[in-house]
Backbone bond lengths (Angstrom), bond angles and torsions (degrees), N, CA, C in turn:
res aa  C-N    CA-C-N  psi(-1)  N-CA   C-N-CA  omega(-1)  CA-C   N-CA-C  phi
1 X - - - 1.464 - - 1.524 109.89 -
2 X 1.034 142.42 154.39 1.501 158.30 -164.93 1.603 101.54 -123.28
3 X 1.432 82.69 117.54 1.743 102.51 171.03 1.611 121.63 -18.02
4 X 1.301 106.38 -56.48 1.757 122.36 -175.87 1.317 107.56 -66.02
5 X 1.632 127.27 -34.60 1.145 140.39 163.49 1.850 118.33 -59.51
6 X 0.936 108.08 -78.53 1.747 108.70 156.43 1.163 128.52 -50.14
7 X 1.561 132.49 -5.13 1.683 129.47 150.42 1.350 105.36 -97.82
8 X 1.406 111.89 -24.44 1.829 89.11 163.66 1.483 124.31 -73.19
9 X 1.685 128.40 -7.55 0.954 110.25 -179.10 1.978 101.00 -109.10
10 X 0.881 102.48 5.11 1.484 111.22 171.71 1.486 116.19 -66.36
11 X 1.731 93.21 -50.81 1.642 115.72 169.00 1.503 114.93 -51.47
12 X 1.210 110.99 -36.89 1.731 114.58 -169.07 1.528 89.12 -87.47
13 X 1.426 123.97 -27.92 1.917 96.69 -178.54 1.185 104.02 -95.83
14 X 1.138 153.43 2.24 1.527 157.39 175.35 1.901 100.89 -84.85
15 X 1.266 107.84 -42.40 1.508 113.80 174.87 1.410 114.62 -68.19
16 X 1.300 112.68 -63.47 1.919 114.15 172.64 1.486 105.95 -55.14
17 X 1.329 122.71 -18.52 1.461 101.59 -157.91 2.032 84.65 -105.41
18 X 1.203 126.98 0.20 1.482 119.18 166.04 0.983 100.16 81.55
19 X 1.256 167.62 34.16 1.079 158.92 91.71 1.620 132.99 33.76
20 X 1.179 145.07 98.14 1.198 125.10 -179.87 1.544 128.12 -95.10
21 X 1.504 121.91 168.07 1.629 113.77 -175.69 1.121 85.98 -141.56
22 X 1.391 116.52 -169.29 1.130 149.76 -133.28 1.533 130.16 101.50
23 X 1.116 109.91 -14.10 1.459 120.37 -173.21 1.540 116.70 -74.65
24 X 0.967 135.41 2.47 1.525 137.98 -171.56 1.807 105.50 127.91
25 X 1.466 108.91 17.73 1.253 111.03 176.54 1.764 100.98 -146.64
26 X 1.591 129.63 161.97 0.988 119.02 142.73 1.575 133.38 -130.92
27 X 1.814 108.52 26.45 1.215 82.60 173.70 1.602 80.34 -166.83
28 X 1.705 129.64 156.10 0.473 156.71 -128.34 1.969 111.19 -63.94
29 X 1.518 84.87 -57.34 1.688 101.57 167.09 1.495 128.83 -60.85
30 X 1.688 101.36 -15.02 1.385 104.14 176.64 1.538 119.13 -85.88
31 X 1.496 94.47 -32.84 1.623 122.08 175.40 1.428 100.29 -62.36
32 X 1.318 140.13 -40.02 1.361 144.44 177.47 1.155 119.54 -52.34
33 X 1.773 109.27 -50.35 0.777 124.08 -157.19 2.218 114.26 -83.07
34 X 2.132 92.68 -37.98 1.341 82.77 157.64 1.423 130.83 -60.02
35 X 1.366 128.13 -46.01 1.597 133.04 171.57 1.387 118.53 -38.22
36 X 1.924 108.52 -38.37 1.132 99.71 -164.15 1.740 122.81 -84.89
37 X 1.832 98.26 -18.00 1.246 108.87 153.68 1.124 151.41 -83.65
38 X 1.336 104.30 -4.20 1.498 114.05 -176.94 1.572 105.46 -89.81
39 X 1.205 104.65 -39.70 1.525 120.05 -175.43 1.715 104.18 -62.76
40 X 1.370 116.69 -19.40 1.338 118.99 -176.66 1.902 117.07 -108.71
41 X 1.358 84.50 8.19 1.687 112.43 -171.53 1.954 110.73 49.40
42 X 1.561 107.26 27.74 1.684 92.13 162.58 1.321 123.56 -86.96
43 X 1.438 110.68 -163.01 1.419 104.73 -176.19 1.968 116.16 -90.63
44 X 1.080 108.41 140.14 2.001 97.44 -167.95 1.227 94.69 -54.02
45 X 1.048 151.43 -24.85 1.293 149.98 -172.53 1.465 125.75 -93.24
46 X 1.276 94.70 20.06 1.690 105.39 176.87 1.482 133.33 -151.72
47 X 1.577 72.60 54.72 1.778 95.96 166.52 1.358 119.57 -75.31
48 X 1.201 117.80 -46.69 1.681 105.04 164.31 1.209 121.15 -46.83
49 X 0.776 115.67 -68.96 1.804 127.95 178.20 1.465 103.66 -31.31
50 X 1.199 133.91 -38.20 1.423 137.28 -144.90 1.396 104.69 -146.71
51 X 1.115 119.58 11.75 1.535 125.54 173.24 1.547 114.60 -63.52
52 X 1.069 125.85 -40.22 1.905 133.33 177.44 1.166 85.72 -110.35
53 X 1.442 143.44 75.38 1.476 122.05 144.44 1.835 91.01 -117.17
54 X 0.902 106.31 125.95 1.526 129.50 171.57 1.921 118.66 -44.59
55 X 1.185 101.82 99.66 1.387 118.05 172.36 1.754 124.71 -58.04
56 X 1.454 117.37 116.20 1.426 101.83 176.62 1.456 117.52 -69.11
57 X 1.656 135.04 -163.23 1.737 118.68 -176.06 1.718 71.18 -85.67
58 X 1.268 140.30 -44.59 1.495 116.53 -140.87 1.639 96.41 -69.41
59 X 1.379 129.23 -51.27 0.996 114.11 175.97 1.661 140.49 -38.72
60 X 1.513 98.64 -44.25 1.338 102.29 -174.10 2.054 105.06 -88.59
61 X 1.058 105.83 5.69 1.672 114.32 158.82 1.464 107.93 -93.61
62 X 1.544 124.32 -28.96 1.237 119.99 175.26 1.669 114.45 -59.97
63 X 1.509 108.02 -46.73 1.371 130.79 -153.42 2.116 87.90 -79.57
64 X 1.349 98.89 -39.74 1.427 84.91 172.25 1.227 138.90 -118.69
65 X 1.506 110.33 40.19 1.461 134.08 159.24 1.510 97.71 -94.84
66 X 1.405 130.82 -31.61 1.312 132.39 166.20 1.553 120.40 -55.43
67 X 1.266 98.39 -30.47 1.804 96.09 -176.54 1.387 91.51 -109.42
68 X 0.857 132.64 16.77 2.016 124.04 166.59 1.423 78.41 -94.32
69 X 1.473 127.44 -69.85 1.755 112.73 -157.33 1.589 105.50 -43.67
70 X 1.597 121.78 -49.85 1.443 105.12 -170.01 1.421 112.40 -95.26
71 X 1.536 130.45 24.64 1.073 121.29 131.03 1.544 130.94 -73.17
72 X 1.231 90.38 -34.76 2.063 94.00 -168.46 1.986 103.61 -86.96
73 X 1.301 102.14 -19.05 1.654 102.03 -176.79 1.243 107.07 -72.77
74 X 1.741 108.32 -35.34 1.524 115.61 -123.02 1.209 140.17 16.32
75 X 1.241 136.28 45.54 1.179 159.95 -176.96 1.480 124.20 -91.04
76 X 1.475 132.43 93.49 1.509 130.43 -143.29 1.629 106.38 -39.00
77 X 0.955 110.04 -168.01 1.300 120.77 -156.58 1.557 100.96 -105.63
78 X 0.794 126.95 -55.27 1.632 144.84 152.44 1.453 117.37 -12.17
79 X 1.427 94.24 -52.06 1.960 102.76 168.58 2.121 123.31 -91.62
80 X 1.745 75.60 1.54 1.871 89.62 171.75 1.446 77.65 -62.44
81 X 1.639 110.27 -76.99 1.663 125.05 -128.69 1.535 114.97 -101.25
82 X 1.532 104.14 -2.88 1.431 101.21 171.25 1.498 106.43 112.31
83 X 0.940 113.83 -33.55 1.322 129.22 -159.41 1.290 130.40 -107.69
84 X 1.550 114.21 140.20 1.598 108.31 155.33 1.268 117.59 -155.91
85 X 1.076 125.26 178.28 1.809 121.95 -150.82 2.083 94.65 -138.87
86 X 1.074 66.14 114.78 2.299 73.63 160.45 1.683 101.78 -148.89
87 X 1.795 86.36 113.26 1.517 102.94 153.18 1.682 96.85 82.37
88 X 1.871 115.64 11.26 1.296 104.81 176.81 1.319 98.86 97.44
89 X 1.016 147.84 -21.15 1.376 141.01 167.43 1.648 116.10 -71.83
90 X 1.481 117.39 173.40 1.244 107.22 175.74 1.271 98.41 -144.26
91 X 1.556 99.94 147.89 1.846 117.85 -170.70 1.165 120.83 -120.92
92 X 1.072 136.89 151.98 1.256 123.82 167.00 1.381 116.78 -102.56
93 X 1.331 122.49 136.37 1.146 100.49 -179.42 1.970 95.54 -157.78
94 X 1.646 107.31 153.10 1.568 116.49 172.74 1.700 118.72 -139.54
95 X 0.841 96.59 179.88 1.346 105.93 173.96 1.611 122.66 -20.81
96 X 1.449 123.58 -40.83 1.508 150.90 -178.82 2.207 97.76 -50.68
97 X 1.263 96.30 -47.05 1.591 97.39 -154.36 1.494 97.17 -132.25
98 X 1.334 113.41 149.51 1.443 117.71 -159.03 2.104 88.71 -91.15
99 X 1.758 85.55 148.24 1.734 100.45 -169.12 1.769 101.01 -54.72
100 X 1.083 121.52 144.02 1.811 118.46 178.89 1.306 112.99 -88.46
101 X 0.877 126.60 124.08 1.585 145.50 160.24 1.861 129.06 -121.23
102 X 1.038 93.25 3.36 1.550 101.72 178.99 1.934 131.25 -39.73
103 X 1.147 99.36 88.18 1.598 82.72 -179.31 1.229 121.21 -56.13
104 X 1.494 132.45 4.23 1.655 117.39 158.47 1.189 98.83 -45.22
105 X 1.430 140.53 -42.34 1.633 156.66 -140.89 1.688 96.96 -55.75
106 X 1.246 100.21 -52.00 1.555 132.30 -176.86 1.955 100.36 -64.09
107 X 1.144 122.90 -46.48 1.501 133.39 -147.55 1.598 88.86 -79.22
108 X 1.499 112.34 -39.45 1.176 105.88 -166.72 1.544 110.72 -111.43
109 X 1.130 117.01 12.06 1.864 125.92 168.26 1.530 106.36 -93.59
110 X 1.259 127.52 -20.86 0.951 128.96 -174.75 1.757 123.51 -110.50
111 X 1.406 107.17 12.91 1.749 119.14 -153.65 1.215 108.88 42.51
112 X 1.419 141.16 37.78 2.049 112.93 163.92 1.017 102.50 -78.20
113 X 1.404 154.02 19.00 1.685 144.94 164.45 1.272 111.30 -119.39
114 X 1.263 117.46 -15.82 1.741 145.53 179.72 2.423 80.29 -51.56
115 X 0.737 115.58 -63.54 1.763 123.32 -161.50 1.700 108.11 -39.56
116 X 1.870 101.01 -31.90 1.192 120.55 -172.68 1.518 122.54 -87.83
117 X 0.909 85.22 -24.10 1.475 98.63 165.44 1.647 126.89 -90.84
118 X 1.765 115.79 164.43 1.169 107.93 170.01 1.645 114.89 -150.30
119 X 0.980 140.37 -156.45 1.602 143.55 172.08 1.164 107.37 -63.64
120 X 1.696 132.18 -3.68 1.365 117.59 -170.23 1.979 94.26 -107.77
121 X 1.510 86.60 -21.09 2.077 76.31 178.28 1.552 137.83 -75.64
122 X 1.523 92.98 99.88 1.632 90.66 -174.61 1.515 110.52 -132.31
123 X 1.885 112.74 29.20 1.528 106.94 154.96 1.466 90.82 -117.32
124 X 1.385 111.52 140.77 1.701 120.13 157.77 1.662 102.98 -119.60
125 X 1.312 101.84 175.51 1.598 110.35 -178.41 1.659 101.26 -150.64
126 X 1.684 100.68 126.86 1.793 89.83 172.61 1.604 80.38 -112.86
127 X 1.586 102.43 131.37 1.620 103.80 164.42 1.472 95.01 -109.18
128 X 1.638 109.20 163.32 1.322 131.60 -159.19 1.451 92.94 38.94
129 X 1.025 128.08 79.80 1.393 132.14 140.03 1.431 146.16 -37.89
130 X 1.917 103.78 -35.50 0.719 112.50 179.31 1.941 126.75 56.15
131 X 1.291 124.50 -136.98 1.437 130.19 160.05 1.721 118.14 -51.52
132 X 1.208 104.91 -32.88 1.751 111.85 159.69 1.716 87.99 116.16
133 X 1.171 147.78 18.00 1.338 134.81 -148.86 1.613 89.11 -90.21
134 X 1.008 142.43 -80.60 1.264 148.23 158.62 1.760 107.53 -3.56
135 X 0.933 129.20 -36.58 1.946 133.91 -163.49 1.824 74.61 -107.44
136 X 1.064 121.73 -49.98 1.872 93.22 -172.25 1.789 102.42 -77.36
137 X 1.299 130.57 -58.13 1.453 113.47 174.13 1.508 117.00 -12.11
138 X 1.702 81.01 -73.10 1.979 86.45 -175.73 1.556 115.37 -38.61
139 X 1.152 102.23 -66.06 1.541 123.18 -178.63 1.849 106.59 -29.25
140 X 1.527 107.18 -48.37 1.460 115.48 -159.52 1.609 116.47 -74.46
141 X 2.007 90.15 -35.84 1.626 129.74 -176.40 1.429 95.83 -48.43
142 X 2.022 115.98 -62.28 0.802 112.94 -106.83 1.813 81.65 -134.35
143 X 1.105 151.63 73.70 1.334 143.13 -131.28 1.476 117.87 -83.70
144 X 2.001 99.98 -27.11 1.085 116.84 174.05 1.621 135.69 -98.25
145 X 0.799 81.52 9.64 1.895 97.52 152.55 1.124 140.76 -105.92
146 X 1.583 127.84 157.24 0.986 125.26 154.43 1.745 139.75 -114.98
147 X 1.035 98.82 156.10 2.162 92.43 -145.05 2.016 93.72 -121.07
148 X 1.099 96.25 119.73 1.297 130.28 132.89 1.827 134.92 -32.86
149 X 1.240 114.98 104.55 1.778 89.49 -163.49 2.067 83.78 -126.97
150 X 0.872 116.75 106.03 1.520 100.70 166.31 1.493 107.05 -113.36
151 X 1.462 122.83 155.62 1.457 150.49 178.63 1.805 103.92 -143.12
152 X 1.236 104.05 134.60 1.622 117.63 146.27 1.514 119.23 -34.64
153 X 1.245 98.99 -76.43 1.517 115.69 -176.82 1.349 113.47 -57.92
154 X 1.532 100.92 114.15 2.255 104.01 174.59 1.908 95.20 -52.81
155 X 1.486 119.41 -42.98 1.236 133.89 -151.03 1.346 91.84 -67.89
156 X 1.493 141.12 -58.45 1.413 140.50 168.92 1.108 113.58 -38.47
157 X 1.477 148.81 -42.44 1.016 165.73 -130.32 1.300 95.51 -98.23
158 X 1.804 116.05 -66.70 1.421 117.03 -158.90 1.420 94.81 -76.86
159 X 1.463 142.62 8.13 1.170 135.62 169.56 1.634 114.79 -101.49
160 X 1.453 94.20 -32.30 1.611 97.52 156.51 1.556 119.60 -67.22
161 X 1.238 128.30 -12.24 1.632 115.24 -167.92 1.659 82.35 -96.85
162 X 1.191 117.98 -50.76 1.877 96.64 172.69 1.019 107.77 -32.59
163 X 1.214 152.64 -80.01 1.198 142.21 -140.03 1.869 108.23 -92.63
164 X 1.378 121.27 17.40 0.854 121.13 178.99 1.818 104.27 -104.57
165 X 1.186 98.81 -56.44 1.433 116.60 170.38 2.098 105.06 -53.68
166 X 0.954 110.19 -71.50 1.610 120.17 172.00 1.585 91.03 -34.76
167 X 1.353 143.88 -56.06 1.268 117.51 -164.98 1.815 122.43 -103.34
168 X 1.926 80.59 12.54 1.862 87.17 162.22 1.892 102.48 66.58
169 X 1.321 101.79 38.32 1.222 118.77 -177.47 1.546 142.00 -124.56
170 X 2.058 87.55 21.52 1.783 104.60 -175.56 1.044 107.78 -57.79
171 X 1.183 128.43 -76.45 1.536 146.55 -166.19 1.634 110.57 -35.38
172 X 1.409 122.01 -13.89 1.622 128.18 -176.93 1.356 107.62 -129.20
173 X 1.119 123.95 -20.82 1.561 103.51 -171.42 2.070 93.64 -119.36
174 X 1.124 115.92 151.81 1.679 111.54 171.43 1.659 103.93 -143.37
175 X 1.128 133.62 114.59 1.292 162.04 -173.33 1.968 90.69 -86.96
176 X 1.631 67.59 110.29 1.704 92.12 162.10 1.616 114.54 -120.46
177 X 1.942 104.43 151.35 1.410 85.52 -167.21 2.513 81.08 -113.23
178 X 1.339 72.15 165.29 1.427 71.17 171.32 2.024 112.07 151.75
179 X 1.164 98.82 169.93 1.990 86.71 179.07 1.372 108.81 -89.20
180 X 1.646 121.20 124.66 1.660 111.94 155.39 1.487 86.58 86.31
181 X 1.754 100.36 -159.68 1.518 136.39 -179.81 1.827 103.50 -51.61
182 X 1.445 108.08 -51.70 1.749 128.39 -151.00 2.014 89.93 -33.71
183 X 1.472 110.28 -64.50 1.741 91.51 176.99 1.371 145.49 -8.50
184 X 1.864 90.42 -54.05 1.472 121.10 -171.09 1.624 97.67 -86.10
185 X 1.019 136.56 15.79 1.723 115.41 155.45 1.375 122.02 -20.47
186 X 1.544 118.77 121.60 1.123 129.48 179.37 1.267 121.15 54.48
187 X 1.271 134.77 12.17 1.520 159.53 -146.46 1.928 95.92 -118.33
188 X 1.417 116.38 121.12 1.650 113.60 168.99 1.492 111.65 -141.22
189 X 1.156 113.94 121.07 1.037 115.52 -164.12 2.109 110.82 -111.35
190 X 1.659 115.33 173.85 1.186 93.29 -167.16 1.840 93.80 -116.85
191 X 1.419 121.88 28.52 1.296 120.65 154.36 1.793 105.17 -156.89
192 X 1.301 98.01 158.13 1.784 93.94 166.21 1.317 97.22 -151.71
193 X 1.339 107.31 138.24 1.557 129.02 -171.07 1.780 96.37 -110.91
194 X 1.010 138.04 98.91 1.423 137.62 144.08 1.417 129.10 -101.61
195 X 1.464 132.62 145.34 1.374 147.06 -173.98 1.732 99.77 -140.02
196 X 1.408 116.68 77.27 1.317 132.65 -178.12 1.219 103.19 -56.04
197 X 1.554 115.40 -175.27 1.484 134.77 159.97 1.455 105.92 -94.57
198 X 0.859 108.62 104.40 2.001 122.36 -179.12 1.198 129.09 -121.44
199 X 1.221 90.84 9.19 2.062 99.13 -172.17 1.776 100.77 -69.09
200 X 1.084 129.00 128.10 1.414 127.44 163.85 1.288 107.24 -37.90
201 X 1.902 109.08 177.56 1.529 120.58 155.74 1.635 117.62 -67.10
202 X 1.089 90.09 -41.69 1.510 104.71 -153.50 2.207 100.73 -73.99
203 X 1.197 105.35 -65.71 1.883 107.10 150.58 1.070 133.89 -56.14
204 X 1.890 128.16 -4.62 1.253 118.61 141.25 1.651 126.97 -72.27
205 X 1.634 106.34 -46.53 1.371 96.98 164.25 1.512 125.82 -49.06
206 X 1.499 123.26 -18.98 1.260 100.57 168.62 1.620 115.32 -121.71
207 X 1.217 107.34 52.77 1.444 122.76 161.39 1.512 109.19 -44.76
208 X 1.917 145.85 133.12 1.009 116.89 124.74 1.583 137.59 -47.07
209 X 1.359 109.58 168.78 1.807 120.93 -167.31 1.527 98.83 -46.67
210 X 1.249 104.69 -41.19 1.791 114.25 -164.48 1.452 96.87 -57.62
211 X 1.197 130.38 -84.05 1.581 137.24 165.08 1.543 125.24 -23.84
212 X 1.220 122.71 -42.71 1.514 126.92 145.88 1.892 129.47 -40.49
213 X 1.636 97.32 -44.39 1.344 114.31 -177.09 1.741 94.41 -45.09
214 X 1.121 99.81 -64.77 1.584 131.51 -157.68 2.037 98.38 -48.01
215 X 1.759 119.61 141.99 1.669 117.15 -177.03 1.482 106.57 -63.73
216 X 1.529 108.79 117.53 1.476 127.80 -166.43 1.744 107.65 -54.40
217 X 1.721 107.49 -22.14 1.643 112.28 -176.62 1.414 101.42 -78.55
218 X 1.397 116.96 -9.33 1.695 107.46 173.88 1.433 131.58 -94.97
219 X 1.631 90.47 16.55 2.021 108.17 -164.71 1.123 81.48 -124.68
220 X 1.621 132.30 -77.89 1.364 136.19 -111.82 1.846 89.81 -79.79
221 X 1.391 104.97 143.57 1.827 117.51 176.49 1.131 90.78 -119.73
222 X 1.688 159.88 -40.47 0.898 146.08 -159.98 1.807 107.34 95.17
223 X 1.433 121.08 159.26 1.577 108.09 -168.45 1.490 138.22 -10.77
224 X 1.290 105.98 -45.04 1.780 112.51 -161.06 1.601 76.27 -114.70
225 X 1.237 155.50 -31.52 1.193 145.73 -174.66 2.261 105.60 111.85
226 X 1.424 86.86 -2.56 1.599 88.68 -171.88 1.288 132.96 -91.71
227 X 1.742 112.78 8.88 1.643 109.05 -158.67 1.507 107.10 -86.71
228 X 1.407 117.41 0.99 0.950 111.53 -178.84 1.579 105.10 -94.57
229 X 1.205 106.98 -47.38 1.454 104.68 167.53 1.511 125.27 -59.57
230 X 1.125 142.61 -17.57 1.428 144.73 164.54 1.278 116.37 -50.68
231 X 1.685 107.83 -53.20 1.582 109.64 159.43 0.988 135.21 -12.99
232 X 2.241 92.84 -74.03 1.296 115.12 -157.63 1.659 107.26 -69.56
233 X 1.319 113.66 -19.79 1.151 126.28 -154.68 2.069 108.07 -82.52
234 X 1.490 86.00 -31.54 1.533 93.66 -173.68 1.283 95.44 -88.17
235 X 1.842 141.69 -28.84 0.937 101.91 -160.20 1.619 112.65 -117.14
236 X 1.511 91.08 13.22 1.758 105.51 178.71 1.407 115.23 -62.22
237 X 0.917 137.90 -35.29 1.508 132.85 175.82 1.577 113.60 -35.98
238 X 1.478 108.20 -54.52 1.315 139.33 -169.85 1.809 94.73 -41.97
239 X 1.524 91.05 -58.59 1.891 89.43 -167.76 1.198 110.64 -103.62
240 X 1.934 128.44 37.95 1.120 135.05 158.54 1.358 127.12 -94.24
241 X 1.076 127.52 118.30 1.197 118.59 -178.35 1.628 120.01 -65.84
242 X 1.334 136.60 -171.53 1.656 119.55 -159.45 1.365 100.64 -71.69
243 X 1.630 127.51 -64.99 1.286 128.47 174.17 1.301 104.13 -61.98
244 X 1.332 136.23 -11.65 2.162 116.06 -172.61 1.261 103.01 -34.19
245 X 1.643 113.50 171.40 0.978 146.96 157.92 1.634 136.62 -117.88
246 X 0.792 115.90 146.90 2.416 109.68 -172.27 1.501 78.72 -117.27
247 X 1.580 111.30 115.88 1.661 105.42 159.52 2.181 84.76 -98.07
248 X 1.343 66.13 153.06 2.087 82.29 178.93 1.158 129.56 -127.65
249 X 1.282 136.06 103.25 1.798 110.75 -177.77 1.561 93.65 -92.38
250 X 1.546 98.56 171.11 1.493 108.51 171.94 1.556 97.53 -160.26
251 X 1.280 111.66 24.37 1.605 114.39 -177.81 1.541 126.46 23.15
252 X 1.694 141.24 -96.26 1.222 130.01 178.92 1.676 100.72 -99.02
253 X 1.203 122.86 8.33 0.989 105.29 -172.23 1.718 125.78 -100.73
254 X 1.441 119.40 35.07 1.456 127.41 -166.31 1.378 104.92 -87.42
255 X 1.183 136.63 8.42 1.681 135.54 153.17 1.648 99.59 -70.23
256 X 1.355 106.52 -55.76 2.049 105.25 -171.34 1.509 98.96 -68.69
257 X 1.696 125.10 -14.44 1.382 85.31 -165.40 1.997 86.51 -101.61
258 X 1.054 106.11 -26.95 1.766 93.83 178.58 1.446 111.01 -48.62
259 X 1.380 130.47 -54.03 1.344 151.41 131.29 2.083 94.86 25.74
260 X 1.227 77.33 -74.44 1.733 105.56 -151.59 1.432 91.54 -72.02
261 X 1.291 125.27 -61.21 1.327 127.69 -155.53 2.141 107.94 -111.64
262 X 1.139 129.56 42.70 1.182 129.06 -163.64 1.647 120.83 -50.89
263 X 1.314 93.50 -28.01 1.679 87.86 -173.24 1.437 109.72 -98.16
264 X 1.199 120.12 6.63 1.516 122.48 -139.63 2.025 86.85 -103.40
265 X 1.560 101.45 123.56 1.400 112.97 175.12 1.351 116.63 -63.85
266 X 1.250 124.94 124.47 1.715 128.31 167.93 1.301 137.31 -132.41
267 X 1.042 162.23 120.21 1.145 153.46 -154.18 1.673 102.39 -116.28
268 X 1.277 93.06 113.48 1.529 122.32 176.59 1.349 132.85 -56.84
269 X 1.556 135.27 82.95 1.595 121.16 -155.75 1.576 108.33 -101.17
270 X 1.580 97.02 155.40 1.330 115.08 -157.24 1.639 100.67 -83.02
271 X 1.527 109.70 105.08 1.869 99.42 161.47 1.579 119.63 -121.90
272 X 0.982 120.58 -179.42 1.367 138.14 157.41 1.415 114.28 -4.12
273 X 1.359 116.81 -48.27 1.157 124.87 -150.70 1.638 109.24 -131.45
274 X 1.694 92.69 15.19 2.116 100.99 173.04 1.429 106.05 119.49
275 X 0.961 126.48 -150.90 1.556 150.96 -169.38 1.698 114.96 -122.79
276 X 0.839 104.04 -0.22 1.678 94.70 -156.44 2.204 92.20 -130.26
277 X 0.881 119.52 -13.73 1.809 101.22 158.88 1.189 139.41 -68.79
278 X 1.613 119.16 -17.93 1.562 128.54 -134.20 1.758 85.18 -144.37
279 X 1.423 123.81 117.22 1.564 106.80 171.06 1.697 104.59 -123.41
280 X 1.241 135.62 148.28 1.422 135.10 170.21 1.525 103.06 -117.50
281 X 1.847 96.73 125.60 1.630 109.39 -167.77 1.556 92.82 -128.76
282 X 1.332 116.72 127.48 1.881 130.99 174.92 1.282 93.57 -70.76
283 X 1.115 108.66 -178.52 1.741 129.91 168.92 1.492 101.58 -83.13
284 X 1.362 137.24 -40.95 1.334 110.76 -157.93 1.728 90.38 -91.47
285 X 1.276 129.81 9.28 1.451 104.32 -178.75 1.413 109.40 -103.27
286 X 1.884 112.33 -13.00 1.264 126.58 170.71 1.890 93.81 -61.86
287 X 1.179 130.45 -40.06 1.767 119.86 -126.67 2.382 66.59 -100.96
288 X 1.546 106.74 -59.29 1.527 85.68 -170.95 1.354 123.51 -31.38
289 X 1.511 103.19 -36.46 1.804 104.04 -163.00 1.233 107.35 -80.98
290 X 1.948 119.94 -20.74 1.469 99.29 164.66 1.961 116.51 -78.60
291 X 1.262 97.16 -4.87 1.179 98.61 -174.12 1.691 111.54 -72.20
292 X 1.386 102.32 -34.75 1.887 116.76 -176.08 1.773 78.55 -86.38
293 X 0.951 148.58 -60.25 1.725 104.71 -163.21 1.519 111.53 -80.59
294 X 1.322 138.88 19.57 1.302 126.14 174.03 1.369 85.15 -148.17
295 X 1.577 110.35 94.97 1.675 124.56 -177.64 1.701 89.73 -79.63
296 X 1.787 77.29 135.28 2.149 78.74 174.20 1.646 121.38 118.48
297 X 1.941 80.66 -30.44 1.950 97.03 -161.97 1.806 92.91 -89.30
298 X 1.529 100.10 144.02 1.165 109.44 171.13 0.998 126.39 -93.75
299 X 1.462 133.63 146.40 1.299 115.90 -175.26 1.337 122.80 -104.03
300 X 1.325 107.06 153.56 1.163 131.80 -135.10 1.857 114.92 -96.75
């Protein structure tokens, strides 16, 4: 059987069997197609090349004992093989830290935050870090800085120092564990990249299995999806420097956060997936909006 032949029928049992993606894939044949290479140790990117190369039976029983596990686990694909990829890079990542998909990933492969910056920025901060993929981008983006990575989870952490160490990246990036800002005591930096837990109540209960797999403290936002962001929001000023910047995702959820935050100025960045996931907030538009909910208060 021929490779291209055995991920097309991989594709058809990953589809009948309902399956969901999002994980660094979106649709069935692509999902095939990572399993079917990894399991054969080529490169994901070299399916052409290797599309008619002739499968032995053990292989193509290998390739589909691989897609029985992530049918019957449902468990992304990423935590089959170890792996996941943003922007061409490679991560490691398991069970410990939720799979990365962040379109900041995008914000900063492409310079759209590059405008905000200048020769004087050389503290960044990835909060919720998670696997750390976001604190090495920056790090890689950005040569002259040094980055900040905090997570809650000790367990995120030790999956973030893999990938810190793997990209030969001690000396610049330092992984703090702790809740929110509290790490950064007295700490101000002149960007912060966060991708919170923002998923509503109501769209976590109906997570597919795949999204469940994944540490529930790296989804859950609480009702509107925002309590985590309210925090960040009140206490970011504090660790902005005069020009900083708050880049923000909040993925589908920009009805709860307009909701939440109405007056509050943002500038909307363009990804993959629209205008409306990814927001970039300065310091003085964070300090007005505490200024409009505590009429009177001066700023500070």
């Amino acid at each position: 059987m021929k490779l291209i032949t055995c991920i097309e029928q991989e594709a058809a049992r990953l589809t009948e069997a309902g399956v969901s993606f999002g994980h660094g894939t979106a649709t069935a044949f692509d999902e095939a197609v990572w399993l079917a290479l990894w399991r054969l140790g080529l490169p994901l990117d070299a399916l052409d090349e290797h599309a008619q190369q002739d499968l032995t039976h053990d292989q193509q029983a290998q390739i589909a004992a691989l897609v029985d596990e992530r049918i019957t686990s449902r468990k992304p694909a990423a935590y089959l093989t170890r792996e996941a990829w943003l922007q061409g890079v490679p991560f490691y990542v398991d069970e410990r830290a939720i799979v990365p998909r962040s379109f900041i990933a995008e914000l900063i492969a492409d310079a759209s935050i590059d405008p905000w910056l200048s020769e004087a920025t050389t503290e960044v901060l990835d909060l919720c870090t998670g696997n750390g993929s976001l604190a090495v981008l920056a790090a890689l983006a950005w040569p002259e800085i040094r980055v900040d990575a905090i997570d809650l989870s000790p367990e995120a952490l030790e999956v973030a120092r893999i990938n810190v160490d793997k990209h030969g990246l001690q000396d610049r990036i330092r992984l703090l564990q702790g809740d929110g800002l509290a790490p950064a005591a007295g700490k101000v930096y002149d960007l912060i990249l966060c991708n919170p837990p923002y998923v509503n109540s109501a769209s976590m209960a109906a997570l597919p299995a795949e999204y469940q797999a994944e540490p529930e403290l790296a989804l859950a936002g609480g009702a509107d999806g925002m309590d985590f962001v309210r925090g960040l929001l009140a206490q970011a000023p504090a660790h902005l420097s005069e020009d900083g910047v708050l880049v923000l995702e909040i993925g589908n959820e920009r009805p709860f956060f307009e909701a939440a935050f109405p007056s509050l100025a943002v500038a909307w960045m363009d990804t993959s997936s629209g205008a409306d996931q990814v927001c970039l907030i300065t310091r003085e538009a964070l300090l007005l909006e505490q200024t409009a909910a505590t009429p009177g208060q001066e700023e500070q």
